[in-house]
Steps between C-alpha positions, in 0.01 A plus 500: 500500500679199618925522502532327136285759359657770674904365366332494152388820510859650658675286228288644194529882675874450547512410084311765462711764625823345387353488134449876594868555596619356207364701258658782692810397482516365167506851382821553625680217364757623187502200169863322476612538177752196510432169609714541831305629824623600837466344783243765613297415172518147615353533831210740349430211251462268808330769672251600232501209261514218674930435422550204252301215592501153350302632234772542287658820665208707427460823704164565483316467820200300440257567788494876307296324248240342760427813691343652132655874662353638115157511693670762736456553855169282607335460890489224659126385625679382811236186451604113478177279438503163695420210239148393472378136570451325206147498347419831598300697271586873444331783318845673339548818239657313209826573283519291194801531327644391120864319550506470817445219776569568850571280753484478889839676648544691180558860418216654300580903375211694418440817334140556504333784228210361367226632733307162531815346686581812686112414625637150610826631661283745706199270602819242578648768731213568750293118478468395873512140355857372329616877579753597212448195324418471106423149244783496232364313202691400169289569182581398163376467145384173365718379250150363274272778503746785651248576791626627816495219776521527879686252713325329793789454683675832683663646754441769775728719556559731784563903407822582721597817364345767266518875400225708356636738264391860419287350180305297710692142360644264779803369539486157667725193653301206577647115585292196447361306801245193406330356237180523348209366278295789371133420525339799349549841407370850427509863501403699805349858439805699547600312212769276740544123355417268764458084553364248757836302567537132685865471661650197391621276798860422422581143595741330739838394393532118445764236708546214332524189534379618877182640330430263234545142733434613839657572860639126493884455510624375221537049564796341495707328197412811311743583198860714635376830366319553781301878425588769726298592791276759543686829632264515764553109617818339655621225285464264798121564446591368103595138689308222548592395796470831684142511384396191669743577826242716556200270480400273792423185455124507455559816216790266352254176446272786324739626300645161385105368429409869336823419273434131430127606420584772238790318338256172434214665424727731193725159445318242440161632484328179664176510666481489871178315542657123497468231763734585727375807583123376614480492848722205673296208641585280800836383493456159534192486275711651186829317575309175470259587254613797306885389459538719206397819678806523762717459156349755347575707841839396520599582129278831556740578776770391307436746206433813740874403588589472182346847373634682777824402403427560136406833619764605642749446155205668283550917462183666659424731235365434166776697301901535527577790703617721184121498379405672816736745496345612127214602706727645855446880511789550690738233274362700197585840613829390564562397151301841408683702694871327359381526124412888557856547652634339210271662255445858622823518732305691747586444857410182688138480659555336800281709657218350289644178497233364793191711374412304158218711455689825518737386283285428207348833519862610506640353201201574302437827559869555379543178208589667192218297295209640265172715693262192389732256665516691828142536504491101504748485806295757702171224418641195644383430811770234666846601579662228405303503164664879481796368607522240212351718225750816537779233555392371170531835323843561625612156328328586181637871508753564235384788272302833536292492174226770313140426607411649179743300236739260700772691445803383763568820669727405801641140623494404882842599558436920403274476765591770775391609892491917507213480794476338830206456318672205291486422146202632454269809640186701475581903393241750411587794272354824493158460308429230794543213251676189749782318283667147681841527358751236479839613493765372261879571451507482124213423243471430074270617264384843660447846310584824749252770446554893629759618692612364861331723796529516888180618583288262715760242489428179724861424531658835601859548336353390175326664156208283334465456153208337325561115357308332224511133345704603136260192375126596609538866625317435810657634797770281689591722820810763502828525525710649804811726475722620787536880496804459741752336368620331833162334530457165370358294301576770233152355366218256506189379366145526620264292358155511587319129613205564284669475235685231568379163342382205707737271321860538705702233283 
């Protein structure tokens, strides 16, 4: 186990026994009856909930949430899987799940009854190859014909921490490493779901206009707005003349006639196979009977001049600089990463900020959007097509709607973070069933059904109640009360993604 593994693994124990603390001493805490606190309640609030934040003054602490502590104490398998080259193929038990799609670096909670998967969790736990590794596939039903379809596109996951309970059911943490396409499937005797899985070999993040026109600096004459340099190039490198400082003269008469050669060739788009390129004849022969010939060599000489000069006022890529930068993974996570500060209000993502692909996988494993939508994100193959596509949705996000009958249920702005998780995260209840929730401060047009309850809560401090659409009766999520009256927010909204309709505006 190399040192990052072995700080993950102290940083998920350490969470793991402070979640454990806390539960201890939340018993001993006595409810406020009037809105002022000490200044011993304060400090416990900072200690236990996380003290205001720039959520709003909220005290709830939100990594509670993204430990899922309802599972109960679980044991760590002490195992961290190294990522596979891509185009591997892999012989994996299978999970497919309704509602859900998981994504590399994402939390996945599992409670496993049905004996078939508890089959694929044990068959995952002793495999020599991809030890403690499983295939997490979406299904769905077909809209036409209602059949029950199976994505081709997945994700492993990695089982970090489970607990086998007295009943024989397992309780199970698993985080998503690498993509998939699922290639077949079947049913091995014990009765464990398995599939033949290619890994999916993520591509490089693109530089541009570096990438798109070359290693050549950019000429001279070009318009001010210069584009930056690339963060791992000195801006001298960016200059002209620093690039052919370099050359000697030999490599500079190359460079000039390489130049010349490609900027004719694309310009004027003249065949070379005229008269003054044939072989020269004796001098005094073609002066005296040729006279035309060293004219044509003259003016030929006289145009090279002329299109290097030419050259150097003409830009050197095809496009302005701002068409490049549509396609720049690292300019397009920029403008992701300030549009979910400004959407979400999470904290920055610097951290993120120079791994495009990361960051993609970030956002949408968290982007409070509809299942089907996420399960289109998780397909695209180039990052900055990711990039584009989930900076698209953010744009066109403005209302939280009913898949069922379009009824507006939330608007962008009731959208709230009560996870480390983000906006949005995967919970499973207690007849295994996994919801993805997306968590909203207030919402319109929902029916409450039975009375609020504690038990297996995924946000500890807070009873669940059971939410329907008032319109279509299908089931919308639940609502969230505070049973402490110090804790807030007093309530909220979650809202599962499945039911969420594609259609954001």
């Amino acid at each position: 186990m190399d040192d990052r593994q072995q700080r993950l693994l102290e940083r998920e124990l350490y969470q793991i026994e402070q979640i454990r603390q806390l539960d201890s001493e939340e018993l001993e805490i006595e409810e406020v009856e009037h809105g002022h606190q000490s200044s011993e309640d304060d400090q416990f609030d900072d200690r236990v909930y996380g003290g205001a934040s720039a959520s709003g003054g909220y005290t709830f602490n939100t990594s509670l949430a993204s430990m899922h502590s309802y599972l109960g104490e679980v044991e760590d398998t002490h195992n961290r899987l190294a990522f596979l080259e891509g185009g591997v193929i892999l012989h994996v038990p299978l999970f497919y799940l309704e509602g859900v799609v998981l994504f590399p670096e994402a939390t996945l909670p599992l409670r496993v009854i049905q004996p078939n998967f508890i089959a694929a969790v044990d068959r995952a736990l002793r495999q020599v190859e991809a030890p403690y590794t499983i295939g997490v596939v979406r299904v769905y039903r077909d809209s036409d014909d209602g059949r029950i379809r199976f994505a081709t596109t997945g994700t492993t996951a990695e089982i970090r921490q489970y607990r086998r309970l007295e009943d024989g059911s397992i309780n199970v943490v698993t985080r998503g490493q690498q993509r998939f396409r699922l290639r077949r499937r079947w049913i091995e005797l014990e009765g464990a779901p398995c599939g033949e899985i290619q890994i999916i070999e993520e591509d490089l993040p693109l530089r541009t206009p570096r990438d798109a026109v070359g290693q050549l600096p950019p000429l001279k004459n070009l318009s001010h707005s210069k584009p930056p340099p690339h963060p791992d190039h000195d801006s001298d490198a960016m200059s002209d003349d620093s690039f052919e400082s370099e050359l000697s003269l030999t490599e500079r008469r190359l460079h000039t006639s390489a130049l010349v050669s490609s900027y004719s060739s694309r310009l004027f788009g003249e065949s070379t196979s005229s008269d003054d390129e044939k072989p020269l004849e004796n001098s005094k022969t073609s002066s005296h009977k040729h006279p035309t010939k060293r004219t044509n060599r003259v003016s030929g000489a006289k145009r090279e001049i002329h299109s290097v000069r030419n050259l150097r006022k003409c830009p050197r890529a095809y496009w302005p600089y701002w068409v490049y930068k549509m396609h720049d993974s690292y300019c397009l996570a920029q403008r992701l990463s300030d549009m979910w500060k400004k959407t979400v209000g999470t904290p920055n993502m610097d951290a993120l900020m120079r791994k495009p692909g990361l960051l993609s996988f970030h956002v949408a494993s968290k982007i409070p959007v509809s299942e089907s939508t996420r399960q289109e994100l998780l397909e695209i193959d180039g990052i900055s097509y990711r990039l584009r596509r989930e900076i698209e949705l953010l744009e066109n996000f403005d209302r939280v709607k009913c898949k069922s009958c379009q009824t507006v249920i939330a608007s962008r702005s009731d959208m709230l973070v009560m996870s480390t998780d983000g906006p949005l995260g995967a919970y499973v209840n207690p007849s295994g069933f996994v919801h993805e929730i997306m968590t909203l401060l207030k919402a319109n047009g929902l029916a409450l059904i039975g009375v609020p309850t504690e038990e297996y809560s995924w946000f500890p401090g807070y009873a669940w109640t059971i939410a329907y659409c008032a319109t279509c009766e299908y089931q919308m999520g639940w609502l969230f009360t505070a049973t402490k009256k110090k804790l807030k927010p007093r309530s909220f909204w979650g809202i599962r993604s499945s039911q969420v309709a594609d259609d954001m505006h």
